[in-house]
C-alpha positions in Angstrom: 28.0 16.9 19.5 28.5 19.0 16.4 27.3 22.3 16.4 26.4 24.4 13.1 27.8 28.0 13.3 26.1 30.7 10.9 27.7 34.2 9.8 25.7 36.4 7.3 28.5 38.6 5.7 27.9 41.9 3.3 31.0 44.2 4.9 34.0 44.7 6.9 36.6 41.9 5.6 38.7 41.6 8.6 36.0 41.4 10.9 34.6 38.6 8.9 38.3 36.9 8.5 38.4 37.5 12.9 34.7 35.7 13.0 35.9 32.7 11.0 39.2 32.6 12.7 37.7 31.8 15.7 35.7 28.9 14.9 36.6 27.1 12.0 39.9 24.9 13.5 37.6 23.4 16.0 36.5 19.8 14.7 33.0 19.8 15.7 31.6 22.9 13.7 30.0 22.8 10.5 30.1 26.9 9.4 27.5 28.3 7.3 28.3 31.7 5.8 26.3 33.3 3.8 27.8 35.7 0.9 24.6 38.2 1.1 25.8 40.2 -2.0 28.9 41.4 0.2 31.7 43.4 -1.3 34.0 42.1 -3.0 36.7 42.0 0.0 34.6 39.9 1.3 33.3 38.1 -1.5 37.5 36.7 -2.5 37.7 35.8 1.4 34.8 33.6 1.7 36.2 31.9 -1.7 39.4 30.8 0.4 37.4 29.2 3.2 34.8 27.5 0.6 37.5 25.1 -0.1 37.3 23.6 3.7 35.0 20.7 4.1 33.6 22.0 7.3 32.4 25.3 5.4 29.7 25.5 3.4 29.0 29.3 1.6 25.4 30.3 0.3 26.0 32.4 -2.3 23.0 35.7 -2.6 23.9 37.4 -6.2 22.1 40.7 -3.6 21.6 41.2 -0.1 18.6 39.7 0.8 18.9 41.3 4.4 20.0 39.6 7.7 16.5 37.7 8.7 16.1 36.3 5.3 19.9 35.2 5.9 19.2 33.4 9.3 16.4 31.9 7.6 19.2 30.0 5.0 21.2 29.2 7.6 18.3 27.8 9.7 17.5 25.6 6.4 20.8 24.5 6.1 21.0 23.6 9.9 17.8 21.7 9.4 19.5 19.7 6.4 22.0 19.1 8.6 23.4 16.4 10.7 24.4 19.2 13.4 23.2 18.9 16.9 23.2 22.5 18.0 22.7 26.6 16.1 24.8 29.0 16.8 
């Protein structure tokens, strides 16, 4: 089973860095985070983990809020070949 893990991000950089930390070693997760016109802590974080191919960031130039956010992660999970959405 492969399960799709989705984290909107706008502030807080180590509480962001913590979130990632404590999924992204496991081999069946796909993350999806979403660079909701964050700060730019934030912003030069989510560039280091883009590089990972179990990570895939969607960048928003603004925030677009949080339910507009789930809705690109749920359209991403959709596209996916992932079994489960966290």
């Amino acid at each position: 089973m492969k399960y799709c893990i989705g984290i909107p991000c706008l502030l807080g950089v180590s509480h962001t860095q913590e979130a990632i930390e404590s999924v992204i070693h496991h081999a069946d997760v796909e993350l999806v985070l979403i660079d909701n016109g964050a700060e730019q802590s934030v912003k030069e974080l989510l560039s280091v983990y883009e590089t990972l191919p179990n990570v895939h960031v969607i960048h928003n130039p603004e925030n677009i809020f949080v339910n507009p956010a789930w809705n690109q992660i749920m359209e991403y999970f959709l596209d996916s070949d992932c079994d489960y959405l966290m």
